[in-house]
C-alpha positions as CSV (number, residue, x, y, z in Angstrom):
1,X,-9.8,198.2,121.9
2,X,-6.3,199.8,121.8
3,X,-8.4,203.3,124.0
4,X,-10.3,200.8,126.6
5,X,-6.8,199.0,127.5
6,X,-4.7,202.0,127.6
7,X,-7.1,203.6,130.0
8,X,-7.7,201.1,132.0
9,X,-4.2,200.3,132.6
10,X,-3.4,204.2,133.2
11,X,-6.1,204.5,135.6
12,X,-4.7,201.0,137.6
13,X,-1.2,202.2,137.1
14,X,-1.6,205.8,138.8
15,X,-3.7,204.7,141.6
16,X,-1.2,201.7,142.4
17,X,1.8,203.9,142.2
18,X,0.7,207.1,144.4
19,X,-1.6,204.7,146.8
20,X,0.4,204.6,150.2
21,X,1.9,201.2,151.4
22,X,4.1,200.2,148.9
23,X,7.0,198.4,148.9
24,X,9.5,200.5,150.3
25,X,7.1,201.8,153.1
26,X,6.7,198.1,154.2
27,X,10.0,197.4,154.2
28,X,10.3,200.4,156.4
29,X,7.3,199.3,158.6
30,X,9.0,196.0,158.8
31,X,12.3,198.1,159.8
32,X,10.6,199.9,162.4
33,X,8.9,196.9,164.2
34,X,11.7,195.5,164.3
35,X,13.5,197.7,166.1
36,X,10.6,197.8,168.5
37,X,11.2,194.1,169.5
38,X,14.5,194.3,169.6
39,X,14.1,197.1,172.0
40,X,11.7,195.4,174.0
41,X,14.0,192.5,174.7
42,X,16.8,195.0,175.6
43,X,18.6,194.9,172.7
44,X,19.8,198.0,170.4
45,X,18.9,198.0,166.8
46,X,22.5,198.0,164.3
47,X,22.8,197.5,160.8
48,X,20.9,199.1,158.5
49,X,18.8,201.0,160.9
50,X,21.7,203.7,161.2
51,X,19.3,205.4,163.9
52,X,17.9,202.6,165.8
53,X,14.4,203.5,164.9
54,X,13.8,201.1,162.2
55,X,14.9,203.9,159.2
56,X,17.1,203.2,156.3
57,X,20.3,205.0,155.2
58,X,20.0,207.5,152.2
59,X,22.3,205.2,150.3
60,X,19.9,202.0,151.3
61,X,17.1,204.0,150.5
62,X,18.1,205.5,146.9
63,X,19.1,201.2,146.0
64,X,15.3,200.1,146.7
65,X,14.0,203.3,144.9
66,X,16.5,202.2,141.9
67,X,15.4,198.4,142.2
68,X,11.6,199.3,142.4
69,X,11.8,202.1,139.8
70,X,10.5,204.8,141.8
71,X,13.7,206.9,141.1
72,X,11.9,208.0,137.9
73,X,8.3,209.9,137.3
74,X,5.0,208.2,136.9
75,X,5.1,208.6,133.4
76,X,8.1,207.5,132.5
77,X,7.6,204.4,134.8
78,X,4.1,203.8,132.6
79,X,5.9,203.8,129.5
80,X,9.0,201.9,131.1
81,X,6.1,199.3,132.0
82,X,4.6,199.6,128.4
83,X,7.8,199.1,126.8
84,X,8.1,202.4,125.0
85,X,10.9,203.7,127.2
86,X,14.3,201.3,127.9
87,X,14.3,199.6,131.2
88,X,17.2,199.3,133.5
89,X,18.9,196.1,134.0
90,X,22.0,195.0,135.8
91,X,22.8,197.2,138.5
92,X,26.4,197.6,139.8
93,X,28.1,200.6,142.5
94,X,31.2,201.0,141.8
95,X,33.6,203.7,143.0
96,X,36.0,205.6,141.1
97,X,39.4,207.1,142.5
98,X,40.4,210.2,141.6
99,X,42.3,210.9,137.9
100,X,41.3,207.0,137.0
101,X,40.9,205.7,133.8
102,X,39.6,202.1,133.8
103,X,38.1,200.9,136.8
104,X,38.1,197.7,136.4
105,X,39.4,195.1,134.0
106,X,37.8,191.8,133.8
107,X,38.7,188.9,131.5
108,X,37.5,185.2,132.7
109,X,34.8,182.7,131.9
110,X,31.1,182.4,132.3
111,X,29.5,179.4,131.2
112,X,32.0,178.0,129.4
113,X,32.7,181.5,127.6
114,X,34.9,184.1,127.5
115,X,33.5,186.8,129.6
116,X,35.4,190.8,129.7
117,X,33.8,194.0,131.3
118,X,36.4,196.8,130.7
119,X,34.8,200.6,132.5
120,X,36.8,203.6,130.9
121,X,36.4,206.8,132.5
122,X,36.9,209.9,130.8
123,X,37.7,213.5,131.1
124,X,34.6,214.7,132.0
125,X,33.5,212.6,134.2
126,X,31.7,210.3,131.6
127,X,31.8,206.4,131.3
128,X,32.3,204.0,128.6
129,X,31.7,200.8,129.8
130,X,31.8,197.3,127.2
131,X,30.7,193.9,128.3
132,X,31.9,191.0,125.8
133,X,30.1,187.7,126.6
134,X,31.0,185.4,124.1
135,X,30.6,186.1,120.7
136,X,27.7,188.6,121.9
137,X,29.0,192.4,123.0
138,X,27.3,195.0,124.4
139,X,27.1,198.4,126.3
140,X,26.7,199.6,129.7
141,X,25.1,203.1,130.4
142,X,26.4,204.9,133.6
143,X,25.5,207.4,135.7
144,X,27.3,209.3,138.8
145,X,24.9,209.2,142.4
146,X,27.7,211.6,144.2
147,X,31.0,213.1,143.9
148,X,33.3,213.0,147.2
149,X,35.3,215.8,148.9
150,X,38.7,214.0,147.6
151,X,37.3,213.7,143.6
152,X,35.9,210.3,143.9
153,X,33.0,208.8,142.4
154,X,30.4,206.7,144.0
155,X,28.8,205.5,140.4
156,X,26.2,202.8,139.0
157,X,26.4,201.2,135.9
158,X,23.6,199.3,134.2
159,X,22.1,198.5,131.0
160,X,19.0,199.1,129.0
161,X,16.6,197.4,127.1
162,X,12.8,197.8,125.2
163,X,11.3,195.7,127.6
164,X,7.2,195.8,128.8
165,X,4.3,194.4,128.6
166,X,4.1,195.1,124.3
167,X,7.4,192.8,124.2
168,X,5.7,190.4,126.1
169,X,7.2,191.1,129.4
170,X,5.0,191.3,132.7
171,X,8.3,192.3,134.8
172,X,9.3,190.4,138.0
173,X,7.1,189.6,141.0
174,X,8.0,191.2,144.3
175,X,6.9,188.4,146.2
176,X,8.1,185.4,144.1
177,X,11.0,186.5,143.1
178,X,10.7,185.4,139.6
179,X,8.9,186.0,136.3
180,X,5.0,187.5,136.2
181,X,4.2,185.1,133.4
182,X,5.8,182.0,135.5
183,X,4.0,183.1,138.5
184,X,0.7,182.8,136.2
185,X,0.7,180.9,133.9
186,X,0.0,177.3,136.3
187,X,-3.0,179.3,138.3
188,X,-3.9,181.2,135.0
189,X,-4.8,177.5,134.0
190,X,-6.4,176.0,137.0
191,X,-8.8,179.1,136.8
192,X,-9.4,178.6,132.9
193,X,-10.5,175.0,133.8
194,X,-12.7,175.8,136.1
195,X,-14.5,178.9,134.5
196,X,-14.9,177.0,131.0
197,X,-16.5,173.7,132.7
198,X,-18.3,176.3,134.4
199,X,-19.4,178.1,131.7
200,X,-20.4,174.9,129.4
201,X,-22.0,173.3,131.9
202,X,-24.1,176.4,132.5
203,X,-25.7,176.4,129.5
204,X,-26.0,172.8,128.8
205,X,-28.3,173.2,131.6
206,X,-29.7,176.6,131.6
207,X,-30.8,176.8,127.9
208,X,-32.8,174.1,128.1
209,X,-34.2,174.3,131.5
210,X,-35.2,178.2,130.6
211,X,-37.0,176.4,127.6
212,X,-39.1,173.9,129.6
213,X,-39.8,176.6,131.6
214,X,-41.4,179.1,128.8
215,X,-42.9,176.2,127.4
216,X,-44.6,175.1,130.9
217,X,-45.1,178.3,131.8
218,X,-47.5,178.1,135.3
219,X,-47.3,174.9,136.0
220,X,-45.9,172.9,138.8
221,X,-42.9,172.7,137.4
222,X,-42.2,176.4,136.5
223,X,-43.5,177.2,140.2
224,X,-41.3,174.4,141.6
225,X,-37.8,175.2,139.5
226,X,-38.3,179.0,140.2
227,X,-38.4,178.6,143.9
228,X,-35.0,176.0,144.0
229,X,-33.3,178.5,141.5
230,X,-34.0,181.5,143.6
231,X,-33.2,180.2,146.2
232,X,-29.6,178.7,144.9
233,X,-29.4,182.6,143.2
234,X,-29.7,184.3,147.0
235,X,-26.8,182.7,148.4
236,X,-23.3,183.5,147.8
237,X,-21.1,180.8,146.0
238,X,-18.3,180.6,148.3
239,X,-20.8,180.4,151.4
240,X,-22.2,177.5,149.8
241,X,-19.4,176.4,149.5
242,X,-18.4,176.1,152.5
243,X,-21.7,174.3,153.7
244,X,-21.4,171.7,150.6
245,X,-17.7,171.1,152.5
246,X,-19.4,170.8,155.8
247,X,-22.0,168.2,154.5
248,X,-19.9,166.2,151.9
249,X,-15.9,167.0,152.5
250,X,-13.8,165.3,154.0
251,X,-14.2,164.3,157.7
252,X,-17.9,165.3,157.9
253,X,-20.8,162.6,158.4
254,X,-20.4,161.5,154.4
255,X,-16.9,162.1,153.6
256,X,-17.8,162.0,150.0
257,X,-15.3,164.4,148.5
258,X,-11.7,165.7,149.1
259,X,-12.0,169.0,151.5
260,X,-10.2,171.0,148.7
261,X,-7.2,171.3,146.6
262,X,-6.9,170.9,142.3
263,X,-6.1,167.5,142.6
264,X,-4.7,164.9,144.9
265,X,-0.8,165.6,145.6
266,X,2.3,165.5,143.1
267,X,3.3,162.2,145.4
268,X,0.1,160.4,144.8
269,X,-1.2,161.8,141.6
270,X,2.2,160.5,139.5
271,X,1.3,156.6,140.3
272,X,-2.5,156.9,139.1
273,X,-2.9,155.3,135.6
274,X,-4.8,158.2,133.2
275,X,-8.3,156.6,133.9
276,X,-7.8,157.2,137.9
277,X,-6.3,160.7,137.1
278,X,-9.6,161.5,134.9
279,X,-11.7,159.9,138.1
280,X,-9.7,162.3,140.4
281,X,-10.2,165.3,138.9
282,X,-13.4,165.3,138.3
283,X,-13.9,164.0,142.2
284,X,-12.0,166.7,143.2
285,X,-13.7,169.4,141.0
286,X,-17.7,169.0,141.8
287,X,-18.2,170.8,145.0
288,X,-16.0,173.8,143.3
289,X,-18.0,173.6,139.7
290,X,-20.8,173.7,142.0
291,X,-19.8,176.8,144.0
292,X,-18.4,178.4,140.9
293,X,-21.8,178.5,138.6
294,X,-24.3,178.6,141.3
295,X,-24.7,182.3,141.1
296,X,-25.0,182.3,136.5
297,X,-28.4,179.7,137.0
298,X,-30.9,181.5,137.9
299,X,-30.1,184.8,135.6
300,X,-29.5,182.7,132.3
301,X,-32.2,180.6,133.2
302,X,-34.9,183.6,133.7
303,X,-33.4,185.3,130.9
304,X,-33.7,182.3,128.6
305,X,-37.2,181.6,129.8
306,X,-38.7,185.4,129.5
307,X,-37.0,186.3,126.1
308,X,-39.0,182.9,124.8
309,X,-42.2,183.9,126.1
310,X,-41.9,187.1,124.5
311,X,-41.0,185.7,121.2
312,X,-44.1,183.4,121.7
313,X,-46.4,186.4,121.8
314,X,-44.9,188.1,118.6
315,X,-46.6,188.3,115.4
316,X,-44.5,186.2,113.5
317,X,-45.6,183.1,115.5
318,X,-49.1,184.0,115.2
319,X,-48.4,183.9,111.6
320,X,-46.5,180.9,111.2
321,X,-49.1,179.1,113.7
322,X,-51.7,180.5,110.9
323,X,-50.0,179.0,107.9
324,X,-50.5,175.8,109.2
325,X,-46.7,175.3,110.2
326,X,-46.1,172.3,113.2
327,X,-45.5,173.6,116.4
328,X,-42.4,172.1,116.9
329,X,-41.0,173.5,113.9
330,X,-42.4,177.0,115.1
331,X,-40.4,177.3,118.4
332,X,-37.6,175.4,117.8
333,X,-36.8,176.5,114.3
334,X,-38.1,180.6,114.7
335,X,-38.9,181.6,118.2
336,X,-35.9,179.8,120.1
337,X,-33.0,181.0,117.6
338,X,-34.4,184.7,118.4
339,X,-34.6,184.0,122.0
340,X,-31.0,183.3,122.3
341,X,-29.7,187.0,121.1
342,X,-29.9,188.2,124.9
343,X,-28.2,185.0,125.7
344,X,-25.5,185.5,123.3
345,X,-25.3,188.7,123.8
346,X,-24.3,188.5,127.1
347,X,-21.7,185.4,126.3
348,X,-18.8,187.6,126.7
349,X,-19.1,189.3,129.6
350,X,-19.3,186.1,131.6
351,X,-16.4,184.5,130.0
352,X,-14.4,187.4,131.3
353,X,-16.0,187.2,134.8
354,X,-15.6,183.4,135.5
355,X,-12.0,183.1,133.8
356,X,-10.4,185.7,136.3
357,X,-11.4,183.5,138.7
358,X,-12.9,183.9,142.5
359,X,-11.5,184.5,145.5
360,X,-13.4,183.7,147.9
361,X,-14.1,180.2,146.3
362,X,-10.3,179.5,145.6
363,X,-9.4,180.2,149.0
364,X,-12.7,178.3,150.4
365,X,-11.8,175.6,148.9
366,X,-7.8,175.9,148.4
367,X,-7.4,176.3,145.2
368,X,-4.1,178.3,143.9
369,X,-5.4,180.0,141.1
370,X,-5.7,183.4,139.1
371,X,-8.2,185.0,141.4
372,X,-6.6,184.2,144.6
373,X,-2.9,185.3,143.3
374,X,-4.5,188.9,142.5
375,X,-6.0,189.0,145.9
376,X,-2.4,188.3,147.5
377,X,-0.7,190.2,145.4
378,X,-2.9,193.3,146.0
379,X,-2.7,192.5,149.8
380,X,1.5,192.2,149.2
381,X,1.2,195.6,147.4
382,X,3.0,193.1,144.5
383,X,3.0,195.5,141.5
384,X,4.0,193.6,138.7
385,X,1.3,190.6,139.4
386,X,-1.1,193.1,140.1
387,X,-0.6,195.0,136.8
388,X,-0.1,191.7,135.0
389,X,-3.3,190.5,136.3
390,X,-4.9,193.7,135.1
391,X,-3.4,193.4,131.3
392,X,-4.6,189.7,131.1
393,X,-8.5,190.4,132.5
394,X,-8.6,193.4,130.3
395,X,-7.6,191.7,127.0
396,X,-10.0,188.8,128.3
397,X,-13.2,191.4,128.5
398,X,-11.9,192.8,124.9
399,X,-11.9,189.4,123.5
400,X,-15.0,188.2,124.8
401,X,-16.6,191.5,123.4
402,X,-15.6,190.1,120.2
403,X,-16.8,187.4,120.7
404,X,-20.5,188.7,121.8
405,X,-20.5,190.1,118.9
406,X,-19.8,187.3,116.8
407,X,-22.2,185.0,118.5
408,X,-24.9,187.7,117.9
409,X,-24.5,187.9,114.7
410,X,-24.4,184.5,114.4
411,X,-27.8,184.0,116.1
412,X,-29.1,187.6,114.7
413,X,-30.4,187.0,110.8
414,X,-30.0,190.8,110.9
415,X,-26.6,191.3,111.9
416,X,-23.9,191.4,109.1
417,X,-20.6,192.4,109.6
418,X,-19.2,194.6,106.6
């Protein structure tokens, strides 16, 4: 496991960081169009654009490289991310006059504490910088960006911590301004939802439809529940999707479900007693189920129904059949416990495909969840959500390996773990 994550998140990590468009370069693109307006309405660019072409000052420039890490080389921004390397926190420019020995001298409150930052300079240009907040004290590294013709210092102090994704830290979205794990953890669980319904209600139906199947092999039936199947298989879930909210959502001929959305608003969801909120969930969650598991019934449903027929034809049926055994007792008991190893084998991989969560159907039907964030994040060259997304569908695909396994062996007499 520890091999598959760390080269998968390598592989993410290197493309992210050397593919063009990042941050900084929007920003600049930003920069630059703006100063194309403002120079079609006859205005000059000021400000930050020091040459009225939309570009940033070196000292502009080396703050956003500081703030988005790029100061430092891939690798040590991979383990910086990991949490093997201390990050940078707190950022502050000071300047230093020349022959200075404490900059700056702070005693005061914060929060109802007392709060004192004292920044000693000493002879060779190095800093010793002590924060006391409260009863809790603690040091500042420093480091000098460039030294003036009169012996200034233009300097940065900051601190350091052990802080990644092995501490539990996803960093801080780009977009949202806050916390990767705050950003997903409410769409992390609208998309669970959804893919474990999704996922029961698959095989409460699949399983045994595969078995009527087998056991009507060539009939009507078979011929009939192929053709629907098939036809439900060959068209994409968020396309149907959209025709289900055409026929059924809200302002069509029907009107018989809500055009989208988790649930009805905060405003209108608070004043429904807990039956109505059960009611409304589950109205507002059919057309999406739907859309979601459309695409999983045709392949379980096959695979169920061909792995049966071949344990029908094995010898060990022929045998049980010539001992005189009921039939019932033959397929249920013997043939359909073997015929659900490729069914459980497989158990795994869809959990990790459905509880990422879709796109396309989110957005189709306006759902804020996992699948949609990636997308937007990936679009808003957001790294930290993007890699945080990465670390949580990776361990997902590692545990549901697991548990393949485990089902397998559960279903598989001949699988024993030792």
């Amino acid at each position: 496991m520890i091999p598959t994550f760390l080269g998968s998140t390598v592989l993410v990590f290197t493309i992210l960081q050397m593919a063009p468009g990042g941050p900084i370069e929007q920003i600049m693109l930003q920069l630059q169009m703006g100063g194309a307006i403002s120079a079609e309405g006859g205005a000059s660019s000021s400000g930050i654009s020091g040459d009225g072409g939309g570009s940033l000052p070196p000292e502009a420039l080396k703050e956003l490289e500081r703030f988005y890490g790029f100061d430092k080389p891939i690798y040590q921004r991979y383990f910086i991310w990991l949490g093997l390397f201390p990050r940078e926190i707190k950022h502050r420019n000071f300047m230093v006059e020349p022959g200075a020995k404490i900059v700056e001298k702070r005693v005061g409150k914060k929060d109802g504490k007392l709060w004192k930052v004292d920044i000693h300079i000493l002879d060779n240009n190095e800093f010793r910088v002590f924060e006391k907040d409260g009863s809790v004290s603690r040091y500042w590294y420093a480091s000098v960006d460039e030294i003036d013709s009169d012996g200034s210092l233009n300097a940065v102090i900051f601190q350091k911590e052990f802080s990644g994704i092995l501490t539990g830290n996803l960093g801080r979205s780009y977009t949202y301004m806050q916390p990767v794990t705050d950003v997903m953890k409410p769409r992390f669980k609208i998309s669970l939802f959804y893919g474990l319904t999704g996922i029961i209600l698959s095989y409460l139906v699949c399983i045994p439809l595969g078995i009527k199947k087998a056991l009507n092999h060539g009939s009507m039936f078979d011929f009939g529940s192929s053709v629907i199947i098939f036809i439900a298989y060959s068209i994409p879930g968020w396309a149907l999707g959209g025709v289900l909210l055409v026929l059924f959502g809200g302002g069509s001929f029907w009107e018989i479900f809500p055009l989208g959305g988790f649930r009805s608003p905060t405003e209108i969801w608070e004043t429904l007693t807990p039956l109505q909120k059960v009611a409304d969930q589950i109205h507002h969650m059919i057309l999406p189920i739907i859309a979601w598991t459309i695409g999983s019934f045709a392949t379980m449903t096959v695979l169920m129904k061909n792995s049966l027929l071949e344990n029908l034809s094995q010898d060990y049926i022929r045998t049980a059949f010539s001992k005189g055994i009921k039939e019932k007792r033959v397929i249920w008991l013997h043939a359909i416990r073997n015929s659900l190893i490729p069914i459980a084998s497989g158990i795994g991989h869809i959990l990790g495909v459905v509880i990422s969560g879709s796109y396309f159907i989110e957005r189709m039907f306006n759902i804020d969840g996992f699948g949609r964030m990636a997308y937007e994040a990936i679009l808003a060259r957001d790294y930290p959500i993007t890699l945080g997304f990465l670390v949580i569908v990776v361990i997902i695909r590692l545990i549901g390996n697991i548990i393949s396994d485990l089902a397998l062996a559960t279903v598989d007499p001949r699988i024993r773990f030792k």
